[in-house]
Every structure is written in C-alpha cells, then in structure tokens.
N, C-alpha and C positions, 0 to 999 in steps of 0.2 A: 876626539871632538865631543863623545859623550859628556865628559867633563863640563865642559863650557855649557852645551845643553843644560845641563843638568844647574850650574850656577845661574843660567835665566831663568830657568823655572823656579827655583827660590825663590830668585828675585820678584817673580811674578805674584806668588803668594804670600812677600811681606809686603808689596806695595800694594795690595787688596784689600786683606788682613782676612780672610776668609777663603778657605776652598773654593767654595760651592762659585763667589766672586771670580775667583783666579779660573776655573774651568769654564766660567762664563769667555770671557775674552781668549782663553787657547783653545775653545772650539770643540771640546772633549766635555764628556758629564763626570761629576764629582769624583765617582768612584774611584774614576781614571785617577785623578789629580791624585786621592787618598792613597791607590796604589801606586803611583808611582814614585810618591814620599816616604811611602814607606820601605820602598824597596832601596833610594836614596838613601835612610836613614840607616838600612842593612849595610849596605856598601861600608860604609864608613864608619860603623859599629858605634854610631853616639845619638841620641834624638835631639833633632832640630828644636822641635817646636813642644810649649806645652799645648795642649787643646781640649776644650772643654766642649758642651754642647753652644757658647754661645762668643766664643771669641779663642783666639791662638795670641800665645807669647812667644816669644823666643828664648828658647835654653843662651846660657854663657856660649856653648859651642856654632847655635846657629846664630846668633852673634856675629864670632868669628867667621862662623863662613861665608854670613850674608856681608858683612867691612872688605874682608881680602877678596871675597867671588867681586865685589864691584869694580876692589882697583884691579882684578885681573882683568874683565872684561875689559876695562876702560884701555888699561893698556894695550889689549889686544884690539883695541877698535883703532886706536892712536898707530898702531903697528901696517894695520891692514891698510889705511886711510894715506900714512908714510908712500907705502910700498906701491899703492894705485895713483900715487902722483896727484895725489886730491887739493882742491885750491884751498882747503884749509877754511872753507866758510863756516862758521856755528852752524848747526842745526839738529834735531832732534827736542824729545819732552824735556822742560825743564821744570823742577817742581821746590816751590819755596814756600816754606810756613812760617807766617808770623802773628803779632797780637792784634786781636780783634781792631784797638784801635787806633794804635801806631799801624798797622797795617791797611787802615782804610785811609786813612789820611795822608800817609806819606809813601807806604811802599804802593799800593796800588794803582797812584797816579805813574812814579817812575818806572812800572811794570808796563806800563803804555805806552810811554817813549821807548822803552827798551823794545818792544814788540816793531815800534814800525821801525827803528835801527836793526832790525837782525829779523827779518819775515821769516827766516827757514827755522826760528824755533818757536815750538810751541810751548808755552807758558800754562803754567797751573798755580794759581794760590790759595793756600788754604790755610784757612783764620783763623785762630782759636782763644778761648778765653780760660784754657787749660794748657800747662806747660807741653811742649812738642819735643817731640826725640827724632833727632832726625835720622840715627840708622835705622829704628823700631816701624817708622811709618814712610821708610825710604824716598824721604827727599833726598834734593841736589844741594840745596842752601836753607839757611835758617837764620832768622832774627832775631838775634840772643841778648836781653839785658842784663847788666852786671856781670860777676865775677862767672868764668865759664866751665860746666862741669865734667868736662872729661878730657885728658890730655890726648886723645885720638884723635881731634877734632882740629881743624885749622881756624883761625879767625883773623878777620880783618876789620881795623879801627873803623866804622863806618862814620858813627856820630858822638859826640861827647855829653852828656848827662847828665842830671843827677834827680836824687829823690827829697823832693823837701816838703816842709811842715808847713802848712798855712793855714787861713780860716778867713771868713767875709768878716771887715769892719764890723758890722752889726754884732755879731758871735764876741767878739774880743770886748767889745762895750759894752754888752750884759755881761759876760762869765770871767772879765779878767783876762790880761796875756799872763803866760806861764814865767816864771822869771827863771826856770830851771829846769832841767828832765824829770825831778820826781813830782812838780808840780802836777803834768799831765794829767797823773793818776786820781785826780780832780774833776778833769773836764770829761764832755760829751766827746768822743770820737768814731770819726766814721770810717768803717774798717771797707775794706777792698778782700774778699775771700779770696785768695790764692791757694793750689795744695802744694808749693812750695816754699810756705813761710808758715812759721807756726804764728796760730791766730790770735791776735789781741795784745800782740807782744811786737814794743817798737825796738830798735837798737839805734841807738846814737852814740857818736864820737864825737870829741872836742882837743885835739891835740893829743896828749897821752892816757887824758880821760876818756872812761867808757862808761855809758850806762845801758841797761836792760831794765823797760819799764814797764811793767804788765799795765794796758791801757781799760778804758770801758768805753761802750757808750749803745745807742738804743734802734742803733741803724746800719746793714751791713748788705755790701751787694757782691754780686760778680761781675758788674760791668763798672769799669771806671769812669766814663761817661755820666754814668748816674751818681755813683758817688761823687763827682765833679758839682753835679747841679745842686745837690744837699748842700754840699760846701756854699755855693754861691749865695742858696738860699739863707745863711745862717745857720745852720744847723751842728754845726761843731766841726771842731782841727780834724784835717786832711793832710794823709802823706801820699805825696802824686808826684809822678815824672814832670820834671822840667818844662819838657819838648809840650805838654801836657795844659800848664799853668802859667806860662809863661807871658800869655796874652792877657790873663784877666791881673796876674801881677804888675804889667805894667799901665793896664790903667786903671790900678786902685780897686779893682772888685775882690780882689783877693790884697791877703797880706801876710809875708811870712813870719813863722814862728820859729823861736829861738835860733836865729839866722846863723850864730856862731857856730851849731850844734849838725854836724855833716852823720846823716844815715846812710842805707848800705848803698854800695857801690849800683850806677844804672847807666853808665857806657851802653852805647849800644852796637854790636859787632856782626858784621854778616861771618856767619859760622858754616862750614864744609868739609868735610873728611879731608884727612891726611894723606896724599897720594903723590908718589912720582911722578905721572903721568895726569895732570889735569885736565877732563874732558873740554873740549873749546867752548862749547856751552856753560860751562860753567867758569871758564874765564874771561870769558867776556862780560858774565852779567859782573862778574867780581872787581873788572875795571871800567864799566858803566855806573855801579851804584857806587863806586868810592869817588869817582867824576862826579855824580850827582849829588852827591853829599857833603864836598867837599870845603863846603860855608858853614859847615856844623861842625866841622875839627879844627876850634879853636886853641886845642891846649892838648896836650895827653891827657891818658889815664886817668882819671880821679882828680883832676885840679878842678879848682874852683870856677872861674870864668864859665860865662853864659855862652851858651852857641843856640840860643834860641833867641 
C-alpha cells in the first residue's frame, strides 16, 4: 500500500507545483516532503522532478509516473467504490483549465449549472492567457483549441470554430481590403501574443493553396478582448475565433477579410487523459458539457458553417 501512498503524494506535489505548498496541505514541514521524494526518487532509481530554487518540472519519467500513478489510483477508487456497493454518485475536486476568455463567457457560466446538477463535486477553474498542460498542472479536463497535442490525451468534439480575418469598415475605407494573402504584408495588424505560435506570422489556406505571410503592425497584446476593441476601433486586420466576432460580424461592426482564405484549425475540444477506468467526476462533466454545447456542433472537424 506504500505504493499507492506514495503515487498521492506525487500527485500532491504536481498539483501544487511547490514543496514547501504541497507540505502545506499534508500537515508535515518541507523537509519532510524533500525527504520523502527523495527517498521516492531512490526507490526507483530515476528523478522525478527537476528543481530549482524558484519552481519544479517534471522529468519524462515523472511524467510517466504522475499519467499511469493517476489511472492507477482512479482505477483503484473505481474498484473500492464497485466492491462497497456505492450508488455511483459523482463527487470529489474536479479541476478544469481553460482560456481567459472563452473561459469567462462560456465555461464559467456552464460550470454553474453543472455545480448545482452534481452538489457532491467540488469545482475548480483556472484561467489562463498562457497555454495549459493538463498532466504538468494536474487537471481533470482542459479546453483545448485546434489541432490537439499529445496522442495520450482523449478529446471530445465540444464546439466547432474557426479563426478568421477581419477589420472595422472604417480600417478597410482608409487602407484598402487585401485582394490576396501577400497583400497583408501592406496593412496594420494587430497581433494577439501567444507562446504557441510564432509571432507576426499568419498561415492561410485556400483549397490546395498555402500561404505563410510574415505580417506587421504597431499594436500587440495578450488579451483578446483588447485586441477585439482595437479592431472595433479601426485600427487594423484582426485574426480571432469565431465564437469571439461573431456578434460584431453580424451587425456590420466587423467585416471579414479574404473570406475564401481558411487559417489554422480552432475546434474547440474538452480534452482528458486516456484511461480505462474513467473517474465519474469526470464523466459526468464530459456528458453535461457536450449536452450544453450541443447548438454549437453544427458540422465536424474543420468545415466551414457557423455554430455561432
């Protein structure tokens, strides 16, 4: 049973991200925690973790052990839960990360109705305007747009997408609509900072055409909301989600550009580890949020139609 011990306690110090945190909540001072990882780390002759004086990563192996420690536990909860004849009600923390502003707007409300449907779970979200890893910062679920990066991961079609080009009438009446992708490299655009996209560089497709258009322009944020409003303002082409633009597109305050011309892929998937044994917490929210979504899967994958 030390075993199992020992895979909570991991668990406890990736979903922290700090010792000194994690022995906060097991009731022990740091030391302990140190040593007791470290004697972990003897056992099984590989190091978990890197650690520095201001933040821990996780090695490839603790990795692995923190993915397979969770579907073991889960299995073993699923096992115990079987065996004591349990009615099978959701409950326990469930913990979902998504983007600052599809997050406020859309998961947060249905994180509300889910809560008073299922009282015995406790809910956590946490928002980010920096990409999220969901076994590194051990969520339950995560709100993934586009194409999805690790084949460990399970996903389900939540909503349908995409990313397009636009700009306020006024923008298009002084500087010109583009009549082409290399046009762009012309106009003011207003960039969205991401660290998963290289910056200042759009990507479009048009059937079997591709283009890569290194872009410019004199205004750039990390919240899309702000870039939203520059856009409104006149202030040059904007590439934004759909679910995003979709209201100022339909009455005329926005206007897309080069409409033919489809950039990258922005689906949007409730994503979750790969397990035999899925906790009921976590299938439940996974058949609550494809219930509450389900006016926005108008088409698969990448096709074109609006679901906003």
């Amino acid at each position: 049973m030390d075993n199992f011990s020992d895979l909570a306690f991991f668990q406890c110090i990736n979903k922290h991200g700090s010792l000194a945190a994690a022995a906060q909540e097991l009731g022990v001072t740091p030391p302990a925690v140190s040593k007791r990882l470290a004697a972990l780390e003897a056992r099984l002759g590989v190091r978990l973790l890197h650690r520095t004086t201001r933040r821990i990563s996780l090695t490839p192996e603790g990795e692995s052990y923190l993915v397979e420690g969770a579907r073991i536990l889960a299995e073993m909860e699923a096992l115990e839960r079987a065996i004591a004849g349990s009615s099978g009600t959701p409950h326990g923390l469930l913990k979902i990360g998504a983007t600052l502003g599809f997050g406020r707007r859309h998961i947060a409300p249905a994180l509300s109705a889910f809560a008073r449907a299922f009282p015995r779970i406790e809910v956590q979200l946490h928002l980010s305007d920096r990409p999220l890893n969901l076994v590194e910062q051990g969520l339950d679920a995560l709100i993934h747009f586009g194409e999805l990066p690790d084949v460990r991961l399970t996903a389900r079609l939540l909503a349908n997408n995409r990313r397009l080009l636009c700009a306020a009438p006024s923008y298009l009446q002084a500087a010109g609509e583009p009549a082409n992708p290399r046009e762009l490299a012309r106009h003011n655009c207003i960039f969205i900072r991401e660290a998963d996209e290289t910056f200042g560089t759009w990507h479009l497709r048009s059937g079997a055409q591709q283009e890569t258009v290194k872009v410019r322009g004199t205004m750039s944020t990390n919240d899309g909301e702000s870039a939203l409003a520059w856009a409104l303002d006149g202030q040059g082409l904007l590439v934004r989600s759909e679910w995003d633009v979709a209201e100022h597109l339909r009455s005329g305050a926005l206007r897309r550009v080069l409409p033919q011309w489809q950039l990258a892929p922005a689906d949007i998937y409730l994503v979750f580890p790969a397990r035999n044994h899925r906790p009921d917490k976590v299938r439940a929210l996974v058949d609550f949020m494809l219930e509450r979504f389900a006016g926005h899967r108008t088409r698969g994958p990448g096709g074109a139609d609006s679901a906003w």
